[in-house]
Steps between C-alpha positions, in 0.01 A plus 500: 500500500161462329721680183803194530247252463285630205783525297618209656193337335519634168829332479387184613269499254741570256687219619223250457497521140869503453664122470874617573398687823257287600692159507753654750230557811482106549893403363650590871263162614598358252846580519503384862328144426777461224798574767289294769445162323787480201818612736470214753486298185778647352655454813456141558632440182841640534488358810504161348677549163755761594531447910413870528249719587307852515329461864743742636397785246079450606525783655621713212321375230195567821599872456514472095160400528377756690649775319339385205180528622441904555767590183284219284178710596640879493647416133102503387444804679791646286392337178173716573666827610716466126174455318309765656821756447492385061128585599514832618310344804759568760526893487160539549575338846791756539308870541485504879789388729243289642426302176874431489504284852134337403628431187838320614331360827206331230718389244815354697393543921193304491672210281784479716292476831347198328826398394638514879220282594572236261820492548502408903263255379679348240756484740320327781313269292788425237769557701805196512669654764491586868514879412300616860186735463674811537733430327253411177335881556811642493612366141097565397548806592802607330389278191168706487732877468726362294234348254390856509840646394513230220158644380602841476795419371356346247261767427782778507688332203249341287353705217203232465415210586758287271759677627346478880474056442860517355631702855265278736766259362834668590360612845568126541867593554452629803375187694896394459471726804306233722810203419777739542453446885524095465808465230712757562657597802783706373513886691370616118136370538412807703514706178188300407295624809381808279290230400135455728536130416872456618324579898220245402764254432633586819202409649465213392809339681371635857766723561475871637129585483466825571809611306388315198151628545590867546745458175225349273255755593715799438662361159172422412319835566806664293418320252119596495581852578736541162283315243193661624688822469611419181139344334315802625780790322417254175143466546496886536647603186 
């Protein structure tokens, strides 16, 4: 443990002096104020120029929200892990079996812990909807592995850190997985639940807990399983 955290430290550090990275540790609060104070705006006016409205979709743009909040803050920790791999940095963390897991658990665990905490409170301070406590852990929860999946991911494809900004961007694609759930209700959409974020959408209507639950967590740890797999056969070579 004492390991995890000094490198955990160094990286900080590293952080602190880097604009891009650093920016994203406060952008899930401010992502949440955004989604708090502009969508019952938005909604008040289409209420009163259009007769329509977006109060029935709190709940998912609730989830959105929270999802953003862990994948916002692993996406530095990748940014890192890229520049310390062009560095050279990263497989002197790699001798010992050990330095592997203290390595990962520095770089992306520690973030995402954080980002699980901000995330159930984003979600009960920013929150629209009536999503229920457990219910708000859950899709934290889920959010926080996933976000780690989206790091590695990141950091199994990108060659630097250009190419790792230019991916952050098309891992947007998969939070289509969190609407599916709410637009489409034809018997195709469960194609989509290879997707973590397809079970967090789930979620967010109230329906099936534990089946929803149990889904998200095991997508989600097969997708942390195969990029970590992957990252660590390219960091090895």
């Amino acid at each position: 443990m004492r390991s995890t955290l000094t490198i955990f430290s160094i990286g900080f550090r590293v952080i602190l002096r880097d604009t891009v990275m650093l920016v994203l540790i406060p952008a899930p609060f401010l992502v949440g104020a955004a989604f708090h104070f502009l969508l019952p705006w938005l909604n008040h006016f289409l209420a009163q120029r259009f007769a329509t409205t977006i109060e029935n979709y709190y709940a998912l743009t609730d989830g959105v929200m929270m999802l953003l909040s862990p994948t916002l803050l692993t996406m530095s920790s990748a940014f890192l892990l890229l520049e310390e791999s062009d560095e050279g940095i990263s497989s002197y963390y790699q001798i010992t079996p050990a330095g592997r897991l203290h390595y990962l658990m520095a770089r992306v665990g520690i973030p995402s812990l954080w980002g699980l905490f901000c995330s159930v409170l984003i979600g009960l301070v920013f929150g629209l909807s009536a999503i229920s406590f457990p219910n708000i852990l859950a899709i934290s929860f889920i959010a926080t592995l996933f976000s780690c999946a989206v790091a590695m991911m990141i950091v199994s494809f990108a060659a630097n850190r250009v190419e790792g900004l230019a991916i952050s961007k098309l891992t947007g694609i998969t939070l289509i997985g969190a609407l599916i759930p709410w637009f489409i209700t034809d018997s195709w959409r469960w194609i989509v639940g290879i997707l973590p974020t397809f079970w967090l959408g789930r979620l967010t209507q109230g329906t099936s807990f534990g089946f929803n639950l149990f889904l998200g967590i095991v997508t989600s740890l097969l997708w942390i399983a195969f990029f970590t797999k992957k990252f660590l056969l390219k960091i090895s070579h």
